[in-house]
C-alpha positions in Angstrom: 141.5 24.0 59.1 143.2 22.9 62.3 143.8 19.9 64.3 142.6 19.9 67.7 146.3 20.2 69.6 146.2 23.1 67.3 143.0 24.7 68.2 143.9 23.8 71.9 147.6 25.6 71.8 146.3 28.6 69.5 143.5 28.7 72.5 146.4 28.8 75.2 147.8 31.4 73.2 144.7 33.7 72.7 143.6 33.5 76.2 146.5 34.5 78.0 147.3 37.4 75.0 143.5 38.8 76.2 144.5 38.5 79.8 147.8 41.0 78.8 145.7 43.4 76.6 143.6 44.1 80.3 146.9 46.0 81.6 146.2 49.3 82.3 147.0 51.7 78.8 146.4 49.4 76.4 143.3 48.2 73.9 141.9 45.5 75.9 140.9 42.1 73.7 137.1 41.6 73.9 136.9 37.5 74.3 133.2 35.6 73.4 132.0 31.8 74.1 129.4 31.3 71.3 127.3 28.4 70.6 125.8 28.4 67.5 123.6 25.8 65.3 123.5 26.7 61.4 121.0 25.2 58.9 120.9 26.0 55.3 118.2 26.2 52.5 118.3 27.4 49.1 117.2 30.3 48.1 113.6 30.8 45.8 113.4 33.0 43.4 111.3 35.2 46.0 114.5 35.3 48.1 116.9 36.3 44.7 114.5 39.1 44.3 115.0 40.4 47.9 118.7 40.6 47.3 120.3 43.9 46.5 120.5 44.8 42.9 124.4 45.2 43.0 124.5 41.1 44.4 121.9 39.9 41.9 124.3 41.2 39.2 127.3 39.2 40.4 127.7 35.5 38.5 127.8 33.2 41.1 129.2 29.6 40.3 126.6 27.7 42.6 122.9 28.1 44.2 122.5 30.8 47.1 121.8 29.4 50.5 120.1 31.1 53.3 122.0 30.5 56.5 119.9 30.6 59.7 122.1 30.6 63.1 120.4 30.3 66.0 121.6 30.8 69.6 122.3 26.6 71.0 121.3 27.3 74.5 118.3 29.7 74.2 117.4 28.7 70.1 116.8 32.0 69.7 117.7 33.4 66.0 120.5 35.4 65.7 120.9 36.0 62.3 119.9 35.1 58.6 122.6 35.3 56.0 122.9 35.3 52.5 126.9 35.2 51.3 128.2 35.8 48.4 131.3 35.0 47.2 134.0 37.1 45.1 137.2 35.3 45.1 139.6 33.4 47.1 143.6 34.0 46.9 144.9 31.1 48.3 149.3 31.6 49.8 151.2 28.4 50.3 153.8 28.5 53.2 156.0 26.1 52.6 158.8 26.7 55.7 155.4 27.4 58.4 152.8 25.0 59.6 149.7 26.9 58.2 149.1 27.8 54.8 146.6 30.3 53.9 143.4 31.4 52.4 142.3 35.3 51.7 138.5 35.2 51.0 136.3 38.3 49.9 132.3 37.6 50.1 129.3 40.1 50.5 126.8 39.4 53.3 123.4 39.8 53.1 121.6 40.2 56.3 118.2 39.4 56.5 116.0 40.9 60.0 116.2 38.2 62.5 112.6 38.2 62.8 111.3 37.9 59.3 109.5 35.5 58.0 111.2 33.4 55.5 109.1 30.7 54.2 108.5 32.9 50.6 112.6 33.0 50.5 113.8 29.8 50.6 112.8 26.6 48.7 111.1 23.9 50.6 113.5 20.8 50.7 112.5 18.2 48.8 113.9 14.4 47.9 115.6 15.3 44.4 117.1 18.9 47.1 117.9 17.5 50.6 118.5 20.4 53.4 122.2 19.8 54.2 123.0 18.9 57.3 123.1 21.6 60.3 126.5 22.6 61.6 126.8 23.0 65.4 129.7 25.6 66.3 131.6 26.1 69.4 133.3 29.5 68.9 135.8 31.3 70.5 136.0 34.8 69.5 138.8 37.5 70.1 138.2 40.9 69.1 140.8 43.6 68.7 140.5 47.2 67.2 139.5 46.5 63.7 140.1 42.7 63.6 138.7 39.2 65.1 140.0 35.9 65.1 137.5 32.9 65.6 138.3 29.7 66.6 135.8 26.9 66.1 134.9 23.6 66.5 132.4 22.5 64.3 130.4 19.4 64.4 128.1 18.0 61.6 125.7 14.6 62.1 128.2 11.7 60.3 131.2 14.2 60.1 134.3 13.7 62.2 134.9 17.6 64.1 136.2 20.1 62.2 138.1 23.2 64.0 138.6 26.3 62.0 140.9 29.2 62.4 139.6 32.7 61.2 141.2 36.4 61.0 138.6 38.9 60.1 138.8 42.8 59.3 135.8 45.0 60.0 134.6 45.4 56.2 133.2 48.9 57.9 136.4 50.1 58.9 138.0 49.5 55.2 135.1 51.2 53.7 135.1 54.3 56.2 138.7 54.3 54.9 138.3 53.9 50.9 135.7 57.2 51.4 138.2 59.0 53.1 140.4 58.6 50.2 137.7 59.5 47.9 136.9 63.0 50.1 140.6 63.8 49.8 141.5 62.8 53.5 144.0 61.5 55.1 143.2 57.0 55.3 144.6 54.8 57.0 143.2 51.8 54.1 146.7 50.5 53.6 147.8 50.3 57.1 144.6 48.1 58.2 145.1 45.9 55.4 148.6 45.7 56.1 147.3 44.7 60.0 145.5 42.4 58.7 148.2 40.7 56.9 151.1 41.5 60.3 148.2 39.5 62.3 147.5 36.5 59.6 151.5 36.1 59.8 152.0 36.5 63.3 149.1 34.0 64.0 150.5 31.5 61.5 153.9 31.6 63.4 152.1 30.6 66.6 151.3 26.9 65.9 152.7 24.5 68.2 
């Protein structure tokens, strides 16, 4: 989490990084405005049984939800999501602004067009939905990592604005099988991107 000089300065900072990365020989940032509205519903036992065999193995400490994000503007749906979550490392920074948290979750993507009435439980008054979350995202891509930032808004919630550093789970996995085949991998030096960018964005708050 941020606060909203923060998110603003980080913003500054993004944006005029992108406009750099257009120079001529260099990996140009691709930059996104996303506006996205997420509601939640707990999975049935219909919906367990559509998960992967691998995932319905995994102990999880709490009920699976179904996320459903839709596209603000148009309410078109752009995805629904099942995640699962494997662990959290969590790195206190003591001398910089932002501490940090490492989290590792599987995703389940469902079609965007299926019908999910048999995979979700109806809400009822003893299981209220929970309350949609309306997202304002900014979102930087670059090679094999992202960074979001977004404002999120909740009905009787004061705004929320997140910071987020992603790597492409396919790129570590086209690298783990390169190991496996014998091949040269580059595994170690995206993670250890990952971490160079997590620092470097860290350093950057006003």
């Amino acid at each position: 989490m941020t606060s909203q000089p923060e998110h603003k300065a980080m913003n500054q900072f993004l944006n005029a990084t992108t406009q750099a990365s257009q120079a001529q020989g260099r990996v140009p940032i691709v930059y996104q405005h996303l506006y996205q509205t997420d509601t939640f519903a707990t999975l049935s036992p219909a919906g367990f049984a559509a998960l992967p065999a691998s995932v319905q193995k995994r102990p999880v400490g709490r009920e699976l939800r179904l996320r459903t994000s839709r596209n603000t503007k148009t309410n078109e749906i752009i995805a629904h999501i099942v995640k699962v979550p494997l662990g959290d490392l969590h790195i206190q920074n003591p001398c910089d602004p932002y501490d940090c948290r490492i989290s590792m979750n599987l995703e389940v993507n469902f079609p965007p067009d299926v019908d999910i009435s048999e995979l979700i439980e109806p809400p009822s008054h003893d299981r209220p939905s929970p309350p949609e979350r309306r997202k304002d995202r900014l979102s930087y891509r670059h090679l094999a990592y992202s960074v979001d930032l977004t404002k999120v808004e909740s009905h009787g919630a004061s705004s929320k604005y997140e910071l987020e550093l992603e790597v492409d789970a396919n790129v570590l996995r086209q690298q783990i099988e390169r190991g496996k085949r014998g091949l040269d991998s580059a595994y170690t030096d995206v993670v250890s991107g990952f971490l160079d960018n997590a620092t470097f964005l860290m350093r950057q708050a006003p």
